[in-house]
N, C-alpha and C positions, 0 to 999 in steps of 0.2 A: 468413460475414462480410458486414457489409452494406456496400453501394456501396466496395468493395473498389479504391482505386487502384493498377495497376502499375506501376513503372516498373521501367529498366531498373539493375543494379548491375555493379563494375566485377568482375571474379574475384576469389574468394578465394584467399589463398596457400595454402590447401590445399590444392587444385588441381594435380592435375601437370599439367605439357606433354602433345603426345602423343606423344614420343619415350620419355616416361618407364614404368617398367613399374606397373601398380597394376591398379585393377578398373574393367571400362569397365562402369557402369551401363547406358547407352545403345547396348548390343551389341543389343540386340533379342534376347539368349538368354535373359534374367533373368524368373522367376514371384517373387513374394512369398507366402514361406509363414507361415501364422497356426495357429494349434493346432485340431485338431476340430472341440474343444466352444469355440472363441474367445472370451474375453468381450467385452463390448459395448467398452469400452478399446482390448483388440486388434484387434476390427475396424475403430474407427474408425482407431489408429495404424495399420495396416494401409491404408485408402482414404485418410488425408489423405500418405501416402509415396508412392501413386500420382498424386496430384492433384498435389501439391506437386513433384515429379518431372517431368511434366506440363507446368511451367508455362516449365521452361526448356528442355526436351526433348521433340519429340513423340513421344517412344517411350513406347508404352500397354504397362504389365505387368501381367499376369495375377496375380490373388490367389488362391491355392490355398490348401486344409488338407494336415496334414502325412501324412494319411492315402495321399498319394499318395509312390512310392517318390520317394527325394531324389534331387534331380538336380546337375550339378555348379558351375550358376549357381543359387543362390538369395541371396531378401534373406528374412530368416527374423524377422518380426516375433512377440515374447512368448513365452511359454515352451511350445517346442513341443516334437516327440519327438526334435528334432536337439541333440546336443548344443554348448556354448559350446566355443566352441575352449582359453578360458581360466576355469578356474572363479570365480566372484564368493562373496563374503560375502552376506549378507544385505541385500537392497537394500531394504528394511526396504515404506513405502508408497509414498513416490513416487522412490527410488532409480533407476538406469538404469545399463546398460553397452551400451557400444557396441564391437564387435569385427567383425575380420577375420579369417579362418582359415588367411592364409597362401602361398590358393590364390584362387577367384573367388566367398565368401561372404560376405555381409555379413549379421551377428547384432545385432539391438539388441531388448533383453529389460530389463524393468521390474519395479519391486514393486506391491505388490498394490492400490492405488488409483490412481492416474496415473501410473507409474511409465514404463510400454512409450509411453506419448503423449508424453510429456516426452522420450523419447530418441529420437522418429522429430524431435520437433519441433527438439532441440538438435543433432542429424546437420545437419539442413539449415540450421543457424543459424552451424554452426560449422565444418564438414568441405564445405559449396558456398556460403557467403555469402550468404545469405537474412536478410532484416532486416525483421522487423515492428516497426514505429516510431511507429504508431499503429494505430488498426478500421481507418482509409482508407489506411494506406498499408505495404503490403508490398512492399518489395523484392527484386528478383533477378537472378541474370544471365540473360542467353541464351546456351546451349554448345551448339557443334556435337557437339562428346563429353561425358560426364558421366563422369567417373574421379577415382576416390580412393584415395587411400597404402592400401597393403596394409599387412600388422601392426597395426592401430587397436586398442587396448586399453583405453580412455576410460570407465572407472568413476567415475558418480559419487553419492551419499548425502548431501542436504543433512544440514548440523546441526540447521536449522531443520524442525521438523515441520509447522510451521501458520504459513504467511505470507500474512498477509489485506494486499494492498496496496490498500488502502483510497481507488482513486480512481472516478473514474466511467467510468472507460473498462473496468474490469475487472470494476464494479457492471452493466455495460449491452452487455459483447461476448465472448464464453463463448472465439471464436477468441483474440484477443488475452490473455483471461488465462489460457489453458492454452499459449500460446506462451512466456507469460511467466512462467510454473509459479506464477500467484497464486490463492488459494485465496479464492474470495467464490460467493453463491447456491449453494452443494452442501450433500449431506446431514451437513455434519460436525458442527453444530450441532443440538440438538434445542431447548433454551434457552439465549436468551443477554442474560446480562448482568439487575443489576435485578429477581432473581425470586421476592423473599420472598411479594409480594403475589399474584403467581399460583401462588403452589405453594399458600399459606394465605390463600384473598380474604377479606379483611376482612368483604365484602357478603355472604358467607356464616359467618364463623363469630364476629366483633368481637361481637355483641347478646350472643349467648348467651354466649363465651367470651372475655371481653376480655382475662382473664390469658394468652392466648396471646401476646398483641402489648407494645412496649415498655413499661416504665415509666418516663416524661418526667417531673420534677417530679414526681414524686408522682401521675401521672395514667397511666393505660393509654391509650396511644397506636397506631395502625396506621402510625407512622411506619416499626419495625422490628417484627421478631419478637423475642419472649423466648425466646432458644438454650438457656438452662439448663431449661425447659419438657418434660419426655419426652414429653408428649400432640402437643407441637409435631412433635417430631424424627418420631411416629409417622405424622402426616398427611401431613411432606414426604416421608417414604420411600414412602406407600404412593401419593402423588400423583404421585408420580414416576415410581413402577414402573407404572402406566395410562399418562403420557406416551409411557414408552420403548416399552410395547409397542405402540405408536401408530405409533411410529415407530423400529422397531429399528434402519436402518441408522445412524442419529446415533450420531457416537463421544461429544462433549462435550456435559455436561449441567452448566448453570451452578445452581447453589445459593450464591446470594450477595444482597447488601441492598440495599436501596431506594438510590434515586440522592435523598441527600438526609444531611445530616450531624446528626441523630439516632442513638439507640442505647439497648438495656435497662439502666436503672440500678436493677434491684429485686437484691436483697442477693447470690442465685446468681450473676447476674451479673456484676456489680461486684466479687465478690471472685474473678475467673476473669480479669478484665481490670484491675485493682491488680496480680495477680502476674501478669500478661504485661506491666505498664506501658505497656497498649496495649488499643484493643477490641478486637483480634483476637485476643485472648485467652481470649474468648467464641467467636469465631466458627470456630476452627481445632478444637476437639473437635466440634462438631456437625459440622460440614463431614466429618470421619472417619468419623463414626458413622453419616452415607450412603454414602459413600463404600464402607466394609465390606458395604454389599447391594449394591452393584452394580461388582464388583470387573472386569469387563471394559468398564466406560466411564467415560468421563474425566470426574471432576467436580469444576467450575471455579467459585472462589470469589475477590469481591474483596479485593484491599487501595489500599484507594480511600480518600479523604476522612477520614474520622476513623481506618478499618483500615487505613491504610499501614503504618504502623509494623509489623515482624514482632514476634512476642513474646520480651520477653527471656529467657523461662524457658525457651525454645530447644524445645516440644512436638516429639514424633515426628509427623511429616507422612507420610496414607499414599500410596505412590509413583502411587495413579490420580487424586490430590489435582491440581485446578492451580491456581497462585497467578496470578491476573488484576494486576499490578501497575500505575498508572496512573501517569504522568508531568504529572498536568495541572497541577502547580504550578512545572513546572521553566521554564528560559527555555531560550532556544536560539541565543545567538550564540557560546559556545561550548562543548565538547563536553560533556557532563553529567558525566561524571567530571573534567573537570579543575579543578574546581571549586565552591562551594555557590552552585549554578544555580536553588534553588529560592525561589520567592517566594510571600506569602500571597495566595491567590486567598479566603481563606474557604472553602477545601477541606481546613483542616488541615493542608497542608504546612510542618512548621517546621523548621528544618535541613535539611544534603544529603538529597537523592533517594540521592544515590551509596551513603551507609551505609547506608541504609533496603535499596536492593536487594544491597545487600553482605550485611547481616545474612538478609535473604529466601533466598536463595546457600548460605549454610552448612546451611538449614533443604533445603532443597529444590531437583531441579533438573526443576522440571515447571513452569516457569516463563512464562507468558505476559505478553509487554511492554504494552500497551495507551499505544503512542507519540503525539505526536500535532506534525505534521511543516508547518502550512501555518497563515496567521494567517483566525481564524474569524471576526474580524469586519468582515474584509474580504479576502473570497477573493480581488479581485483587488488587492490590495496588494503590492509586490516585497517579498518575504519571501526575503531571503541566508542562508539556513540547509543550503545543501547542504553545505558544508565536514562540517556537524557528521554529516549521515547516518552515513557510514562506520564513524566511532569510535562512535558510541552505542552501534550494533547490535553491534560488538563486543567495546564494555565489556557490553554485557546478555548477549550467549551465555559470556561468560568466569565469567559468576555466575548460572548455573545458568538461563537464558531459551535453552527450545527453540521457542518459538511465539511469535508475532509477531501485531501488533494494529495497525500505525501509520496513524492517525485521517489523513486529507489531505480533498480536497471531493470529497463523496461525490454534492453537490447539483447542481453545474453543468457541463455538456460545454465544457475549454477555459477551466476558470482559469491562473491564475498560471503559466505555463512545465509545466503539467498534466502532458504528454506528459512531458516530460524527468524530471520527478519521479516518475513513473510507472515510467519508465524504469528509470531508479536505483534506486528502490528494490526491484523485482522483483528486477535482479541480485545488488544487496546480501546481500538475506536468503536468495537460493538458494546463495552464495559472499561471507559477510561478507568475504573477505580478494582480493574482484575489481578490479581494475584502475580506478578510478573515474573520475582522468582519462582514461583510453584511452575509457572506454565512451561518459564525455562529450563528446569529443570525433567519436567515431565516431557519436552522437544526431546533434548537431548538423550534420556534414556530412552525412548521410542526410536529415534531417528538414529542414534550412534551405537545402541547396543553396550557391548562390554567397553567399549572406547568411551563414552560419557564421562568418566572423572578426569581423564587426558583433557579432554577436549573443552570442560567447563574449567580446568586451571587455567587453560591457555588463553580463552576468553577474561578469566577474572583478571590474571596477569597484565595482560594489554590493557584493559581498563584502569587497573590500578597505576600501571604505568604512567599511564597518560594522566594520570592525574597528578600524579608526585614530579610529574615533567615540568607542571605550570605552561608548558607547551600548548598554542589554540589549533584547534582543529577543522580546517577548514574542507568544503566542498571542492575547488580542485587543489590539494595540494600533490605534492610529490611524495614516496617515501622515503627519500632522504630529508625528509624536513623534521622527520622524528628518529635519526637513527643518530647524529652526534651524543644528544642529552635525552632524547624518548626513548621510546615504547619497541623501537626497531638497533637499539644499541647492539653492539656484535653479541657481548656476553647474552642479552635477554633471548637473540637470535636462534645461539644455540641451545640456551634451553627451552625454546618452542620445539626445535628440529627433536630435545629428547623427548619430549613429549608426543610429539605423532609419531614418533620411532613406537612409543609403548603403545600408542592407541594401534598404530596399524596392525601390531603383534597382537595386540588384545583380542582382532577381529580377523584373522589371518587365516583362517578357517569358511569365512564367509564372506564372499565375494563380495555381493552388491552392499555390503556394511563396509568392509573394506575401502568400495572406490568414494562410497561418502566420506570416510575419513580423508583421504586420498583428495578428493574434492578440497576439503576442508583446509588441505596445506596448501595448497595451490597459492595464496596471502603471500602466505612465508617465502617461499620459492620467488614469486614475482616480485617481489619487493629485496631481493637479493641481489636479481641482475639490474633492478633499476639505477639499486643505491652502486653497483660495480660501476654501471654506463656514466654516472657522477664521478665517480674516482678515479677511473684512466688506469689504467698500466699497475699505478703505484699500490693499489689494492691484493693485499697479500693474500686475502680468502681466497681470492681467483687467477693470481697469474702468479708465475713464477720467472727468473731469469735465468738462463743458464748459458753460460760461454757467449755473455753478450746476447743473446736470444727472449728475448718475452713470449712468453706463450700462457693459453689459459691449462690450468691444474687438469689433466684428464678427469676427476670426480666431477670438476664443473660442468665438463661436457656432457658427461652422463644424467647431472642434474638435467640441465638442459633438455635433451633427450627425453628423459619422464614427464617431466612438464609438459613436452608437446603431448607425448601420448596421453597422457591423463585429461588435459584439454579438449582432445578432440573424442579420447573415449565420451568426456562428460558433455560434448555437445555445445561447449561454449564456441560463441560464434565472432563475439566481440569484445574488446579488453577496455573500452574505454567508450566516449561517449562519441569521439570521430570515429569510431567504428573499424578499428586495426584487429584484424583476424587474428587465432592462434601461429598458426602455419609462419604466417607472414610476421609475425614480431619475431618466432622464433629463427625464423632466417636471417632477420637482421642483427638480431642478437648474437647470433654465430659468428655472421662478418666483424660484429664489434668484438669478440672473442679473441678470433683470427686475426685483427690487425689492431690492437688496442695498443696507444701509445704512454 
């Protein structure tokens, strides 16, 4: 982990006294045994139980294989030759059980891809109070003893098989997203997303064979492939079967279409997708007809853009089939099922999302959600959409969604309340039915320190807002789309502004708590000069007139001013999803400052 911050944390109530009876780690009797032949998984769960161990006790344990006889202190990491004191089910790939034997053993044993790393990591997350809360900051206590409850029997199997938490902290810190069991940069992927044109490049076969690709109007196009085509179906299987052996450990292979709302209208076609009342009525037999050669990897196709829609004629889906589902038309102020949340982006979404993945549901439960949780045209914009996390993810696993996609900024270190969302969503999709208040609340005091009660008004505020607004909350909006009658109104404005005034005081004393709060206004700030650059001149917060003169208020400048520097202290690199740097908004911001009409 890089530039790793410690501090210290208060005990977990899991924790006994030392009058109480349980297993004292910190005996100085204890080896950590790993299996023989270990895999690379168990040894690192294995060395990150001593490190982490370590960090609140100096008592250094020895890691041994199971080759040597057993003794009657061990911590017995992965599936070694001792047995569970209580037998488990199948903890399928990233599954975990965590036991006690009764006596002075502690067993935490995994499935077979992250399984053993994720239960060394949730022992000490959850059984001694360790709390990664960001890359920079892990916390923990300091014990003079380390002792924990004997009888521990803590099995657990997400539902979710594949949860990509889609931010940057998980995109850029390998510690953080296996602490937080999220699944991004590993071998799971071989193709993803978008791959008509690299299974069948145009630049190699469109001259000679144009009838492979769509027919638009009356014209062969490389927008899509022609699925009804057998010459097609032959090149993507055997182009495939070269990738895979390229790369065998990849489980998902995506076979799906161009990011673009075309599609084959030549007569095979069109009469596959007339009786599916849908194009995915083309796309769902070819997608099988791979799927059948390659029956032990997972291959994942859209229903995106014009293939949302599942087909009516209800096809048999084969079970290594995944349906990529996209949300990008829905809004998000309130939960996706509890209403028709969808609106036209020009991506085809007409009517509920809700029935579209209800009717996907009945077909199939290989289900990949592809969510998308944070507004892209301006990352740092206050986007109140945490209410709706919780329920989404578990209206999508309730209809047949094991895997998980949810899009947030993938571009910049230190958007929008990043961390907290980060947060959240890790524990959501490993335990849709987790505690959400508790765990936000347990962010925020860990993460904000004496500023947490500032900082959870300011959040309830905006939520509450946004909801007494009746106002919908979309993916790219502006923030002046919530400041006439929302959440961004001048009065609510400034009592955000009082509110990080008292948090910043609160933590004024401690720097890196400090620039977090600091961080945290950054919303407020940016969504001030947006809504000025909408109002021109006549905007009284920011400009003043004098002897026939417009100019901006010197405070504004000075706003101005911190914002860059807090930006760039926090390492933010990009504001939006076209990717406009700090620096550079801030300079045109200036000139809109200096010449505003």
């Amino acid at each position: 982990m890089k530039n790793l911050l410690i501090l210290s944390l208060s005990l977990s109530a899991f924790l006994l006294s030392s009058c109480e009876q349980g297993i004292i780690l910190s005996s100085g009797k204890y080896v950590i045994v790993v299996p023989e032949n270990a895999s690379e998984i168990e040894q690192k769960a294995a060395a990150e139980f001593q490190r982490l161990l370590a960090l609140s006790n100096p008592v250094k344990i020895e890691i041994v294989n199971d080759t040597q006889a057993p003794k009657s202190h061990e911590i017995v990491i992965g599936a070694t030759n001792r047995a569970l004191p209580v037998k488990t089910d199948d903890l399928q790939r990233d599954g975990f059980t965590i036991q006690t034997d009764g006596g002075s053993k502690l067993f935490i044993s995994g499935g077979s891809r992250k399984g053993t790393l994720y239960g060394v990591y949730s022992f000490f997350e959850t059984y001694l109070g360790y709390r990664c809360y960001a890359p920079d900051v892990l916390k923990y206590p300091t014990l003079s003893e380390v002792k924990i409850a004997n009888g521990l029997n803590d099995t657990q199997i997400p539902v979710n098989t594949f949860r990509n938490d889609y931010y940057y902290a998980v995109l850029n810190d390998q510690f953080y997203a296996d602490w937080h069991k999220a699944q991004y940069n590993e071998p799971e992927w071989g193709l993803f997303v978008h791959t008509f044109n690299t299974l069948v490049p145009p630049a190699e076969y469109f001259k000679t064979h144009p009838e492979y690709y769509s027919l638009i109007n009356g014209k062969r196009s490389t927008e899509q492939l022609c699925l009804t085509n057998p010459e097609v179906l032959q090149i993507v299987i055997d182009n495939l079967a070269k990738r895979i052996k390229e790369k065998p450990e990849a489980l998902y292979w995506s076979v799906s279409q161009n990011d673009n709302g075309q599609h084959c209208e030549c007569d095979k076609c069109k009469a596959l997708d007339d009786a599916a009342q849908s194009p995915s009525g083309s796309i769902i037999p070819f997608v099988n007809e791979v799927a059948r050669k390659f029956p032990d990897k997972i291959i994942s196709t859209l229903a995106y853009w014009y293939s949302r829609k599942a087909p009516v004629n209800k096809p048999k889906i084969e079970p290594n089939v995944n349906i990529m589902l996209c949300t990008i038309e829905c809004l998000r102020h309130r939960p996706i099922e509890s209403e028709d949340t969808s609106i036209n982006l020009n991506h085809g979404g007409k009517g509920p999302f809700a029935e579209d993945l209800k009717a996907w549901g009945e077909l199939s439960h290989n289900i990949l959600l592809w969510d998308y949780v944070t507004d892209f045209a301006h990352f740092l914009m206050p986007f109140p959409n945490l209410r709706t996390l919780q329920p989404n993810v578990q209206f999508f696993v309730r209809n047949g969604v094991v895997a998980h996609f949810p899009e947030g900024n993938p571009c910049t270190y230190n958007g929008e309340l990043e961390k907290l969302r980060s947060y959240l969503i890790a524990k959501i999709l490993w335990n849709p039915n987790v505690d959400v208040e508790a765990e936000t609340d347990d962010f925020l005091t860990g993460y904000y320190e004496e500023a947490a009660p500032f900082i959870k008004e300011y959040i309830t505020t905006i939520h509450d807002e946004l909801e007494k607004s009746g106002l919908p909350l979309g993916i790219y909006q502006h923030p002046y789309d919530h400041f006439e009658k929302g959440f961004l109104r001048t009065e609510l404005a400034e009592k955000y502004e009082q509110l990080f005034d008292r948090a910043e005081a609160a933590v004024a004393s401690k720097p890196d708590v400090l620039m977090r709060v600091k961080i945290a206004r950054l919303p407020i700030t940016y969504s001030f000069f947006e809504i000025a650059k909408r109002l021109g001149a006549k905007d009284t917060r920011v400009f003043e007139t004098v002897n026939g003169v417009t100019k901006a208020h010197q405070d504004v400048i000075e706003k101005l001013n911190r914002f860059r520097e807090v930006c760039n202290g926090a390492k933010i690199t990009y504001l939006h999803e076209c990717w406009e740097a700090p620096d550079a908004y801030c300079d045109a911001t200036l000139t809109f400052l200096e010449n505003a009409k």
